[in-house]
N, C-alpha and C positions, 0 to 999 in steps of 0.2 A: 476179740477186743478186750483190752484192760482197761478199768475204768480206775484210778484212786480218788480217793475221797478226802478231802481235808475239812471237810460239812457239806450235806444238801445239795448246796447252792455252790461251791468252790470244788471243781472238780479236773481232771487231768485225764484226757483218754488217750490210750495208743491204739492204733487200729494198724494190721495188719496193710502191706498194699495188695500185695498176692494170697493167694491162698494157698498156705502154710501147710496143710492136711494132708493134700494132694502131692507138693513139690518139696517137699521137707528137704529143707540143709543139709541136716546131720540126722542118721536115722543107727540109732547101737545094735541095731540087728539083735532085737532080742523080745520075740513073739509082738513086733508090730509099735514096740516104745518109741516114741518121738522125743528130740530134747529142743527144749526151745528158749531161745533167750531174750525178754522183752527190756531192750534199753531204755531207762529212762530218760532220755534227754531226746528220744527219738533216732531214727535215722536212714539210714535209703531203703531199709524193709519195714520200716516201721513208722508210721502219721504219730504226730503228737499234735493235741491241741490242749487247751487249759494251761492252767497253772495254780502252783500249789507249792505253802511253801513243809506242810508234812500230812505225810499220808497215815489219818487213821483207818484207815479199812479199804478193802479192793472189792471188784466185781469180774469174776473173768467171763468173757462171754463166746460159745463157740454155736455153730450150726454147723450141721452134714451138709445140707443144701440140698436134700430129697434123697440120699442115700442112704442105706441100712444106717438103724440106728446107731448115736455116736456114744461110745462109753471113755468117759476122759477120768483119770487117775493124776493125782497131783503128790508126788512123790518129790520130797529137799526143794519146797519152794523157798527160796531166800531172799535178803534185800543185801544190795552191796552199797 
């Protein structure tokens, strides 16, 4: 889940419908990288609720869901 934040109170999440970890897209084959691309406007992989009209800060949020621990690396996060 991506949470942005525009205050507190005014917030925009996208949540996943599937799980992404499992069934990855697009995988670079290269020691386990995943690449993953969260649209903002939403879309058929991706829930949007909120609205916001600028994001100062984000939250990302992942679970293994009882598997070996999860170690997530955030390598050229971007905003387009």
């Amino acid at each position: 889940m991506v949470t942005l934040y525009q205050s507190d109170e005014q917030v925009q999440r996208l949540t996943p419908k599937t799980d992404l970890l499992s069934q990855p897209s697009y995988n670079e084959a290269r020691e386990g990288w995943k690449y993953f691309e969260v649209p903002l406007a939403g879309s058929e992989q991706w829930k949007r609720e909120g609205e916001i009209a600028t994001a100062n800060w984000l939250t990302i949020g992942v679970d293994s869901w009882g598997y070996d621990p999860l170690q997530l690396w955030i390598d050229g996060l971007g905003w387009e």
